[in-house]
N, C-alpha and C positions, 0 to 999 in steps of 0.2 A: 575557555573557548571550546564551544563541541566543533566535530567533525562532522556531522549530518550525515555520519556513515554508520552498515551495521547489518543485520542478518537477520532472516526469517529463522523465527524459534518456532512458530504452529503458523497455520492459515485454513483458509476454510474459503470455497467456492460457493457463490453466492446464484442461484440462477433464475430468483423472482428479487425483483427489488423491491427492499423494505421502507423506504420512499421514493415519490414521485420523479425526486430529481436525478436517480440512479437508473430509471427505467429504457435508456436508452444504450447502456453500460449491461445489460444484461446479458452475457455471465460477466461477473467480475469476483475478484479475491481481495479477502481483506485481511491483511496476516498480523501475528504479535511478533514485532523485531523490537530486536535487542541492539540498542545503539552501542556504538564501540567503548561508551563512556559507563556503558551497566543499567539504561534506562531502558525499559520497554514500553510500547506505544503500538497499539491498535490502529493499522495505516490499510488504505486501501491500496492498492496494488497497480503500479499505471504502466505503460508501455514494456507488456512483457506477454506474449504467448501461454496463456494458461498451463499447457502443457509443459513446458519446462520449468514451471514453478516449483522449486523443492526447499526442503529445512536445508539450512545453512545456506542459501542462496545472499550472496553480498548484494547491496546498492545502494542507494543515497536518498535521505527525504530532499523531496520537490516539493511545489503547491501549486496548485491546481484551482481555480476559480468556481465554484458551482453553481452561485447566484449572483447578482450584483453586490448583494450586501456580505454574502460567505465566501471567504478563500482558505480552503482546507490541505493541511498536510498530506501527502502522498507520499509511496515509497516506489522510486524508480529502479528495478536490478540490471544489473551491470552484467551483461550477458555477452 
């Protein structure tokens, strides 16, 4: 069983979106966390102040709907 918990290891501020469905998310972060179980995973960044986004920041994947057809992982921090 995972925990769905884990840490920002890099990220990177995004401030043109590279599709149409992000463009209203403009700026948004999309960081490589390290789940507590040793996996990493490329999440986008959700209810969190850009400016206090840092490495080793803890939170939890959520999921997030983007289309009707898409419902995408997301990383929430625990702030």
């Amino acid at each position: 069983m995972t925990s769905h918990t884990g840490q920002v290891h890099s990220f990177v501020i995004y401030r043109r979106a590279f599709h149409p469905a992000y463009a209203a998310e403009v700026p948004y972060a999309v960081a490589l966390v390290e789940l507590d179980e040793g996996v990493r995973l490329l999440l986008r960044i959700v209810d969190c102040p850009l400016e206090t986004l840092k490495i080793g920041a803890r939170g939890e994947i959520r999921f997030t709907r983007l289309t009707d057809e898409i419902t995408l992982p997301v990383f929430a921090l625990r702030l």
